[in-house]
FIDRENDREN-520186 format. One line per 8 residues: their letters; for each residue z, x, y of C-alpha. Coordinates in Angstrom, 3 decimals. Layout:
a> Z X Y ~ ...
# end
This chain:
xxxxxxxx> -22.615 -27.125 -21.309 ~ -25.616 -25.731 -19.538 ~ -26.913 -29.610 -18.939 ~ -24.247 -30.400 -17.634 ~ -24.065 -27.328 -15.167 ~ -27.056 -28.230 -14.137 ~ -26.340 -31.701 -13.435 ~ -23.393 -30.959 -10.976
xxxxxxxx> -25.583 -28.372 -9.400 ~ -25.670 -29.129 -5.707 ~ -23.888 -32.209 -5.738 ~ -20.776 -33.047 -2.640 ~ -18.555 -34.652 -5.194 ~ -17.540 -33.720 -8.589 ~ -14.759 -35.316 -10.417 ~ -13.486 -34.013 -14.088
xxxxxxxx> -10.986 -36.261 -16.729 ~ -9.150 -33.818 -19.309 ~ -8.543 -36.351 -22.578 ~ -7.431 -32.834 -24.386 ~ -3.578 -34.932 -24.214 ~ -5.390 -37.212 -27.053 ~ -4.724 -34.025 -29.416 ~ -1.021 -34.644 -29.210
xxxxxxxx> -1.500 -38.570 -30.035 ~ -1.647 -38.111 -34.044 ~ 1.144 -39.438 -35.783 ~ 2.421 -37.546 -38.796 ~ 3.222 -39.665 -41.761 ~ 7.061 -41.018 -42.006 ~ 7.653 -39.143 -45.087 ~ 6.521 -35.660 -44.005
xxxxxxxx> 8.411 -35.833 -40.298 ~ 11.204 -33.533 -42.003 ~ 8.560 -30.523 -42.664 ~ 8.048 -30.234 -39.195 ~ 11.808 -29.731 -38.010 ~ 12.737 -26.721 -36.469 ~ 16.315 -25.222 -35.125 ~ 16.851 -24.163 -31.636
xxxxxxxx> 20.117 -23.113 -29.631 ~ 20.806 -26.147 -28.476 ~ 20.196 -28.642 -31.910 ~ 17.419 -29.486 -34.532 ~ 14.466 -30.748 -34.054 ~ 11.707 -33.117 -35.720 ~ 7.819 -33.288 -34.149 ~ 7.014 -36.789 -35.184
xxxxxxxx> 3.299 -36.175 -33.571 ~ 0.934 -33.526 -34.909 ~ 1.683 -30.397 -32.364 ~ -1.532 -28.397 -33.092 ~ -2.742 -28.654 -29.555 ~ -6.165 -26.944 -28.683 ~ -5.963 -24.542 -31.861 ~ -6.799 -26.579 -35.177
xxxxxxxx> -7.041 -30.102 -32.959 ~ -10.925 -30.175 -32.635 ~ -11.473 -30.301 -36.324 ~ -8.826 -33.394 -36.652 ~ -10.374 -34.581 -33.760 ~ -14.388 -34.126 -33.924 ~ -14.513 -38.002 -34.735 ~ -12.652 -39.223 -31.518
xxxxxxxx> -15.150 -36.198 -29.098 ~ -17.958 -37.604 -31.079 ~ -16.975 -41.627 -30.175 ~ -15.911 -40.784 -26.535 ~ -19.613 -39.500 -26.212 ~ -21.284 -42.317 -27.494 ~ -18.643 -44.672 -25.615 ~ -20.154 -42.870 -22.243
xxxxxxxx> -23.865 -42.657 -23.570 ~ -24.778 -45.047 -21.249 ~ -23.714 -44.046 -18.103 ~ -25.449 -40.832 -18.540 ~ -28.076 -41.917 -15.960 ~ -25.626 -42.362 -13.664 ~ -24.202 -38.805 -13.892 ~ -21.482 -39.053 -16.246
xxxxxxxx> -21.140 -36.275 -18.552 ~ -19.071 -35.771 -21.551 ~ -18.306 -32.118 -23.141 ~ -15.722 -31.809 -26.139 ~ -12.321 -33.417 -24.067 ~ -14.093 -33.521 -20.944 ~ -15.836 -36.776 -18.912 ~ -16.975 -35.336 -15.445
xxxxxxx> -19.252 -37.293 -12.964 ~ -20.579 -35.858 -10.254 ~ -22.624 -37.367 -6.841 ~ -23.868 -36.984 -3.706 ~ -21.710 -39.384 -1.599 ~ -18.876 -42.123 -2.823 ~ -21.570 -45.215 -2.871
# end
């Protein structure tokens, strides 16, 4: 994180993409849907995506930070930073 800081130091225009939604794209096998339901007031209710969000996702989801970061490898030069759900550029003027 502190390489990164320290690339945006300074710099007129810094621009950040969240991809922490990709947590919620983990579908949970047809046959164990019905362990997930729940009741509320108004019905019952089935998740039929894993629902973990930010608390146990990272584990499930160290593969996918770990290919997003070599997928932007590259562009590193170029200031394009990666950090756990995170891609952030940041430059001097929009050319």
């Amino acid at each position: 994180m502190e390489d990164v800081i320290k690339r945006i130091t300074g710099k007129c225009y810094i621009s950040k993409m969240d991809v922490k939604s990709a947590l919620n794209t983990i579908r949970i096998r047809g046959t164990d849907i019905f362990k997930t339901g729940f009741v509320a007031p108004d019905g019952h209710y089935e998740f039929l995506r894993m629902s973990f969000g930010v608390t146990n996702g990272p584990s499930t989801m160290r593969p996918s930070t770990r290919a997003i970061k070599l997928a932007y490898e590259h562009l590193v030069p170029h200031n394009v930073n990666t950090y756990i759900y995170d891609i952030s550029t940041s430059q001097d003027d929009f050319c």
